[in-house]
C-alpha positions in Angstrom: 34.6 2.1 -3.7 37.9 1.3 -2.2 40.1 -2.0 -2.4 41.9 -2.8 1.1 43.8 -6.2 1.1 41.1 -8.8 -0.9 38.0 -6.9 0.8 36.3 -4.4 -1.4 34.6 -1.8 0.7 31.6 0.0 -0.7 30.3 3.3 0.3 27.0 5.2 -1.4 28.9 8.6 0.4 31.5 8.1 -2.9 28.7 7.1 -5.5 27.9 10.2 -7.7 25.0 7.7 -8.6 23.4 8.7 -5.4 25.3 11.6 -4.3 23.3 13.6 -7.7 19.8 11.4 -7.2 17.0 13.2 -8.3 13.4 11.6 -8.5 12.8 13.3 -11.9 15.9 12.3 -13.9 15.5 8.4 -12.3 12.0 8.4 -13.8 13.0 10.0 -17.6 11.9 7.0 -19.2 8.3 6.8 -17.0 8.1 10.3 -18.3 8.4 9.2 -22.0 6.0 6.5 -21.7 3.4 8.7 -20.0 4.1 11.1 -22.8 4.5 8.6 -26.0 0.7 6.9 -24.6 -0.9 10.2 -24.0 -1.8 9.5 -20.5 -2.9 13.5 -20.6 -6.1 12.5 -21.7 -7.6 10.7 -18.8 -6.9 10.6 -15.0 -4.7 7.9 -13.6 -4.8 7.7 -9.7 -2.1 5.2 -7.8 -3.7 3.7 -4.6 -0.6 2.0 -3.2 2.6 4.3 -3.2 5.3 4.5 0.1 7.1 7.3 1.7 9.5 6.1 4.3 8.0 7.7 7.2 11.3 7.0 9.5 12.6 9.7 7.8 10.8 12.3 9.3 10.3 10.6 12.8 11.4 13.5 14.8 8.7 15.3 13.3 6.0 12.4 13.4 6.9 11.9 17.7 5.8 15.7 18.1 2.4 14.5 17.6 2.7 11.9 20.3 1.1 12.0 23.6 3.3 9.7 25.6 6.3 11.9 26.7 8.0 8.7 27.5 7.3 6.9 24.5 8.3 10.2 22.7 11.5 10.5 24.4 12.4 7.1 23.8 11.8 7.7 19.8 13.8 11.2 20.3 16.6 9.5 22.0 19.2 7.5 20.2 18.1 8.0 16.4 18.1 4.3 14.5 17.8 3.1 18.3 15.0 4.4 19.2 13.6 3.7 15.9 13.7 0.1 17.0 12.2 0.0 20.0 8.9 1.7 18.5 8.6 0.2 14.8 9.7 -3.4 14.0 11.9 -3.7 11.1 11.6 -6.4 8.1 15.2 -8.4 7.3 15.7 -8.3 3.9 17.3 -6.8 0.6 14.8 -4.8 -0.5 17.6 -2.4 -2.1 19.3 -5.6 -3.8 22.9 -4.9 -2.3 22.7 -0.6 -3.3 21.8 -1.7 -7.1 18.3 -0.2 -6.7 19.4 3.4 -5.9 16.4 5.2 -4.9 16.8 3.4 -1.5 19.8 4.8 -1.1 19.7 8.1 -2.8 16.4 9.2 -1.1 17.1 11.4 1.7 20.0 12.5 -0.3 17.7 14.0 -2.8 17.9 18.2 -3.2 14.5 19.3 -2.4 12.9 23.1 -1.7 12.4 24.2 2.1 8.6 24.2 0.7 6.4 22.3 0.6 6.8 19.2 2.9 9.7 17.3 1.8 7.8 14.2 1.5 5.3 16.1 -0.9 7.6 17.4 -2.9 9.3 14.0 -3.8 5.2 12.3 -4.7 4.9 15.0 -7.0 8.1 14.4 -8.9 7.7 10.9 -9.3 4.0 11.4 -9.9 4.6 14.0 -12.3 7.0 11.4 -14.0 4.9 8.3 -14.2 1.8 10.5 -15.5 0.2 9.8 -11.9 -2.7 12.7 -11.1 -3.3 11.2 -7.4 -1.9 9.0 -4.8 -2.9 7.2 -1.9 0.2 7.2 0.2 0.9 4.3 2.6 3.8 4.1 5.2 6.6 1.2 4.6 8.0 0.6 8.1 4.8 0.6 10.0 3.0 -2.1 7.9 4.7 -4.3 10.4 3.6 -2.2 13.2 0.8 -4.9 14.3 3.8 -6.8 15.3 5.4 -5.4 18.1 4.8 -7.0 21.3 3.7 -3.7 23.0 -0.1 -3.0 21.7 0.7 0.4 23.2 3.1 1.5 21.0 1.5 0.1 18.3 -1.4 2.2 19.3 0.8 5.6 20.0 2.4 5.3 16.9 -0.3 5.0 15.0 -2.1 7.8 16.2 1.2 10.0 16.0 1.6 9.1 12.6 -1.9 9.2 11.1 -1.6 13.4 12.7 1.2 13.9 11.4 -0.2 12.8 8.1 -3.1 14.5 8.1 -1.9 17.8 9.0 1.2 18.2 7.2 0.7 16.2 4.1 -3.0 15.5 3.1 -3.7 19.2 4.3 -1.2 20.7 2.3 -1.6 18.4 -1.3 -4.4 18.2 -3.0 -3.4 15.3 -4.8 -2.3 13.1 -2.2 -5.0 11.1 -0.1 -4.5 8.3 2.4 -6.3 5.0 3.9 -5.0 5.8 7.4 -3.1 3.4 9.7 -5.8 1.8 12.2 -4.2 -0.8 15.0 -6.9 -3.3 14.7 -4.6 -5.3 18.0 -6.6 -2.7 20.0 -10.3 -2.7 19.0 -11.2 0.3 21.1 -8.3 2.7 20.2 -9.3 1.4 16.5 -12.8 3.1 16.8 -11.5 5.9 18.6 -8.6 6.4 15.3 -12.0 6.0 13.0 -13.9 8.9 14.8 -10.7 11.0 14.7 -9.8 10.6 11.2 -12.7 9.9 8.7 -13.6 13.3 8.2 -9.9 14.7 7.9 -9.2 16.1 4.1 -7.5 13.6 2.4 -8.8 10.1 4.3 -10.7 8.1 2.2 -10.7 4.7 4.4 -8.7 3.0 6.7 -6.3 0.3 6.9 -5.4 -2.8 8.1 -1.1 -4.0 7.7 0.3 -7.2 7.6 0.1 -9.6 10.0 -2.6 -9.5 13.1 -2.2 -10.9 16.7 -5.8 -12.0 16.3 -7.7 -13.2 13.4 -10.2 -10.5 11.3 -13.1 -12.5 12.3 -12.8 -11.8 15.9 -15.6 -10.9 17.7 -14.0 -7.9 19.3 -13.6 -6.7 15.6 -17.1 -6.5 14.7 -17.5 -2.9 16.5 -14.6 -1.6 14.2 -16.3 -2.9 10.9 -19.7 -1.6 11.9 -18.4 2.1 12.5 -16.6 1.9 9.3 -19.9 1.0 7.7 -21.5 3.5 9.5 -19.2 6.6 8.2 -18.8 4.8 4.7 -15.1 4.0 4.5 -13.6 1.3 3.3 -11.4 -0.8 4.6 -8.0 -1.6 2.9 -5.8 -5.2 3.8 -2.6 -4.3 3.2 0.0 -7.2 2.8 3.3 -7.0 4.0 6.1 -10.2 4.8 7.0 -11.3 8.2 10.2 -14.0 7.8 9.3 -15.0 11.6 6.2 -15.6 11.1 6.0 -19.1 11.8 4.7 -20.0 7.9 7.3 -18.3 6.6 10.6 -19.6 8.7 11.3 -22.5 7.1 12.2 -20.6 3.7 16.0 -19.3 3.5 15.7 -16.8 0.5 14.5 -13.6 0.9 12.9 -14.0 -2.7 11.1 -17.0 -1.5 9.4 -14.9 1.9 9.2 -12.3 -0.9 7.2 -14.1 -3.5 5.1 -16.2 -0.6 4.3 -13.8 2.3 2.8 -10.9 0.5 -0.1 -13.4 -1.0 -0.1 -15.7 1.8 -0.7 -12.6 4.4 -4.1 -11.6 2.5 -4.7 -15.6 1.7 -5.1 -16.3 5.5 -7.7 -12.8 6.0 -9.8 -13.1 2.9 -10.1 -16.8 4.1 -11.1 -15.7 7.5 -13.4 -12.8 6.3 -15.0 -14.8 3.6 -15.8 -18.1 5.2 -17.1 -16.4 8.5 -19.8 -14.3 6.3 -18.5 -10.7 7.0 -19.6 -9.8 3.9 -22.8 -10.9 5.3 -22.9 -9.6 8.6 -21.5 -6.1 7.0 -22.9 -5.8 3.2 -22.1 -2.3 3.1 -18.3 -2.2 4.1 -16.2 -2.5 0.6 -12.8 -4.0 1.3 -9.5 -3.7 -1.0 -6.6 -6.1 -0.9 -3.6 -4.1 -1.7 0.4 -5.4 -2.7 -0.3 -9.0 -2.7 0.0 -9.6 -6.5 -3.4 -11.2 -8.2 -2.5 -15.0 -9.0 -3.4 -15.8 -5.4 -7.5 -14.6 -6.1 -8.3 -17.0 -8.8 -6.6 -20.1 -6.7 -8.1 -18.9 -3.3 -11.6 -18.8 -5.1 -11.2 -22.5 -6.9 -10.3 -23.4 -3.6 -12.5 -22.3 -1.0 -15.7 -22.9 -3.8 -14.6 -26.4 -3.9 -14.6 -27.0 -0.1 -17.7 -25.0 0.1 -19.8 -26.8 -2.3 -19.1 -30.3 -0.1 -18.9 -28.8 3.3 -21.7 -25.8 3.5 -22.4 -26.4 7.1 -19.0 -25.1 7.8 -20.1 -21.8 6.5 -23.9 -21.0 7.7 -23.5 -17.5 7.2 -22.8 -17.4 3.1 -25.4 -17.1 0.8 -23.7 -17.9 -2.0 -20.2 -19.1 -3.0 -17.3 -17.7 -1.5 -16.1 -16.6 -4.7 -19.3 -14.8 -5.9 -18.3 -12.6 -2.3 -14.4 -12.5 -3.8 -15.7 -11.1 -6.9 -17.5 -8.2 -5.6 -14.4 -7.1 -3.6 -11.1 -4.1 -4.8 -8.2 -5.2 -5.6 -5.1 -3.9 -6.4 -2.5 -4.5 -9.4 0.9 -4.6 -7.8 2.7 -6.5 -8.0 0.9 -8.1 -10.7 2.7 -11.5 -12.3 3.9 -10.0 -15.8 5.2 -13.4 -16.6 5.4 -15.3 -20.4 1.6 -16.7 -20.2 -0.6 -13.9 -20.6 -3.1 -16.3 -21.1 -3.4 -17.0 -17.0 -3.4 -12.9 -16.2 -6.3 -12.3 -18.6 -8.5 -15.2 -16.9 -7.5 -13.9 -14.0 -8.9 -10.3 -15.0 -12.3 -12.1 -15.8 -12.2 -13.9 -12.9 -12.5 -11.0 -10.7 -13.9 -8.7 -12.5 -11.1 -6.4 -13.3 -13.0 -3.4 -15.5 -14.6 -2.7 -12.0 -12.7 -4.2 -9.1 -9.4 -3.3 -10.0 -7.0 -0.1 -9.1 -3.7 0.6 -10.7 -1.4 1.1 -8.3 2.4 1.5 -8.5 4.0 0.6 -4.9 6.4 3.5 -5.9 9.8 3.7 -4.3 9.9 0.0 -3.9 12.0 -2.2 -5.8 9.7 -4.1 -7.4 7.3 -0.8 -8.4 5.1 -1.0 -11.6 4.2 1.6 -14.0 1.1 2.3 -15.3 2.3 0.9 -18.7 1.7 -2.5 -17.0 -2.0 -2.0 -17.5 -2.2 0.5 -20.7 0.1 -2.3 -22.6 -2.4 -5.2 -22.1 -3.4 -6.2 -25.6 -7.0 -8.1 -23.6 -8.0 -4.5 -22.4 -9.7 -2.2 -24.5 -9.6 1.8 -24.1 -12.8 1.6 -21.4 -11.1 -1.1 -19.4 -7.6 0.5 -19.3 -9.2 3.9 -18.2 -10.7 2.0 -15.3 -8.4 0.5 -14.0 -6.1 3.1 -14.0 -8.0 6.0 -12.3 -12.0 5.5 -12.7 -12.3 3.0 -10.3 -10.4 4.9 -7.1 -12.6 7.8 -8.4 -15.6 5.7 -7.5 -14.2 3.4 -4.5 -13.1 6.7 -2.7 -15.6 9.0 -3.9 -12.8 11.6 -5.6 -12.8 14.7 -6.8 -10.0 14.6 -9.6 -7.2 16.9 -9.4 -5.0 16.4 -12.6 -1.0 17.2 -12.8 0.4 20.3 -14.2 1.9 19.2 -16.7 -1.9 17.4 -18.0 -3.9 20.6 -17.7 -0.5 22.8 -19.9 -0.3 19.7 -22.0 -4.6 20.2 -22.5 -4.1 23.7 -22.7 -5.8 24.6 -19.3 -2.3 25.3 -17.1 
C-alpha cells in the first residue's frame, strides 16, 4: 500500500496476506469446528462448491472443437475471456477484504494432482467435507451470451475438461454438468455424452434462460434426463441487466434479490405448467438461492391456484404439495435473529429429506456446515441428513470419506 499525493494506491502484489495464502491456514477455525463437533462420525457431502474455471482456460479450450472459437479464447488472455464467457459487475471480493479471491491463484500447490483438486481437498479437508459437487462460477452466466454457439462450445469444452481431468482423477469430487438448455438439441447431445462419465451425477441448468423452462422445445431434454435417471439442478445466479433487476443501484440489493428471484420465475414456470406432471420421474434441485423464497412462492402460487384452477389443468394437486417433493439446497440460508421463520421453513419443505448441505465454498458469502449441525430444531437424524444422507440418496453415492475421518476412526 503506497500513499502518492491524497490517493492511496493498493496492490495485493505487496499484501503478505495474499502473497502466503494457503487454503488450509484460511480455514483453521472450519477445521476446529469440524473437529470440536465430531463430524468424523458421519459423512457430510457439499453439493454446491466453485472452482473458478477461468483459471485454467488455456487448458479447458484444448477440448474445444472450434479452432476459431479456440483461437479467439487463446488469444489475448482476459480479452478473449470476454468474448466467450459473460462476466457478472459486482464486488464479490468486497474491495480485496475477502482474500481468497485474491489469494487463489497465488496459492503454493504440488505439480500433482490437478491444481484445481488439490485446493477442493484442502478446504474440504478443513470444513470436515468427505464430497463435493463442484460447479463453475463464471459460466453460470454462460446462457447469456448472445452467441448460442459459444454458449454451446463452451459448454461442451468445459464439461471435457471436467470430466477427464478432475472427476477422473478424484474420487471425491462429482459434478451436475453444465447443459446449454438455449440449444435444445446440443442439450441432448451433452446428456448422451456425459451421464455415464465417472463423477456426473445430473445436469444443470444456470441462471437466466433466453426462453422459459416450459418451452416446448424443452420437453425432449427433460424426457432423456428421465430416461437415463439424472436429475436436474436449477442453479441461480444474478444478472444486474436483466431487466428486473436494473432499477436496483446496490450490488447488495441485485445480491439479495436475483439469486431467489432467478429460481422464483422457473419453479413458477415448471410448477404451474405441470412438469412435474408431464415428467414424474425427473427429480429437480434448486441450488444458491437461499430458502425464504420456498415458503412465500408456495403461500403464493396455492392461493392463486385454489381461485383460478383453470389456469393450471395439468396439476393434480397444489402447487406446493409439487414444491414439497422437490431438493433444495441450504446456501445461502437466511441465519437471521428469528429462528422461528427458518424452522417453519424446514417443515414447510420437508427439510429431513429434501434438503442438501451445501457450502458455495470460495464465495464470499460461503457457509459451513456448522450452519446446519448448530440448529437447536434439528435432532441428530435430521442434521445427518441434511448434511450428507440426502446427496447419498439424490445422487445415488458411494461414500468416499476424508483422510483425516478414516485416521481419526482408526481405518487410515
Amino acid at each position: 500500500m503506497s500513499l502518492t499525493g491524497n490517493t492511496m494506491n493498493y496492490s495485493s502484489d505487496n499484501d503478505p496476506a495474499i502473497q502466503e495464502f494457503n487454503t488450509s491456514k484460511l480455514l483453521k477455525n472450519a477445521r476446529k469446528q469440524a473437529e470440536d463437533r465430531n463430524y468424523k462420525d458421519f459423512f457430510i457431502c457439499d453439493v454446491d462448491s466453485h472452482h473458478y474455471e477461468t483459471e485454467a482456460l488455456p487448458e479447458i479450450l484444448q477440448y474445444m472443437d472450434d479452432p476459431v472459437m479456440r483461437h479467439l479464447g487463446l488469444s489475448a488472455g482476459n480479452v478473449g475471456r470476454a468474448g466467450l464467457i459473460p462476466q457478472a459487475i459486482g464486488s464479490q471480493d468486497m474491495a480485496g477484504r475477502v482474500t481468497r479471491y485474491a489469494g487463489r491463484n497465488k496459492e503454493i500447490v504440488p505439480e500433482e494432482p490437478h491444481r484445481d483438486i488439490t485446493l477442493a481437498r484442502r478446504w474440504m479437508d478443513a470444513m470436515g467435507t468427505d464430497m463435493a459437487c463442484l460447479f463453475p462460477t463464471p459460466m453460470l452466466l454462460l446462457a447469456t451470451h448472445p452467441q448460442v454457439e459459444v454458449e454451446v462450445a463452451m459448454a461442451r469444452a468445459y464439461n471435457r475438461w471436467l470430466s477427464e481431468r478432475i472427476l477422473e482423477e478424484d474420487n471425491r469430487l462429482v459434478s451436475m454438468v453444465y447443459l446449454p438448455m438455449n440449444e435444445p438439441h446440443e442439450a441432448e447431445k451433452m446428456i448422451d455424452e456425459f451421464a455415464e462419465k465417472k463423477g456426473v451425477v445430473g445436469f444443470l441448468s444456470t441462471g437466466y434462460l433466453k426462453r422459459p423452462v416450459h418451452d416446448s422445445a424443452n420437453m425432449r431434454i427433460y424426457a432423456k434426463l428421465e430416461e437415463h435417471g439424472m436429475p436436474l439442478g436449477f442453479h441461480a445466479a444474478y444478472h444486474w441487466a436483466d431487466t428486473s433487476l436494473a432499477q436496483l443501484n446496490k450490488f447488495i440489493s441485485v445480491h439479495a434479490l436475483g439469486f431467489s428471484f432467478c429460481n422464483i420465475i422457473h419453479m413458477t414456470n415448471w410448477v404451474m405448467n405441470g412438469m412435474p406432471e408431464r415428467f414424474p420421474k425427473l427429480k429437480t434441485m434448486w441450488i444458491e438461492s437461499g430458502l425464504a423464497w420456498v415458503p412465500f412462492l408456495m403461500q403464493r402460487l396455492d392461493n392463486e391456484y385454489m381461485m383460478r384452477t383453470s389456469d393450471a389443468p395439468l396439476l393434480k394437486k397444489k402447487p406446493s404439495d409439487y414444491m414439497r417433493e422437490m431438493f433444495y439446497s441450504t446456501q445461502p440460508m437466511e441465519l437471521v435473529d428469528n429462528r422461528e421463520a427458518l424452522e417453519v421453513t424446514f417443515k414447510m419443505i420437508n427439510a429431513e429429506s429434501q434438503l442438501l448441505y451445501s457450502s458455495d465454498y470460495p464465495h464470499w458469502d460461503m457457509d459451513l456446515p456448522s450452519t446446519i449441525y448448530d440448529l437447536p430444531f434439528l435432532d441428530e437424524k435430521a442434521k445427518r441428513s441434511i448434511l450428507g444422507g440426502n446427496a447419498q440418496k439424490l445422487f445415488n453415492l458411494d461414500p468416499v470419506m476424508s483422510e483425516w475421518k478414516l485416521e481419526a476412526n482408526g481405518k487410515g
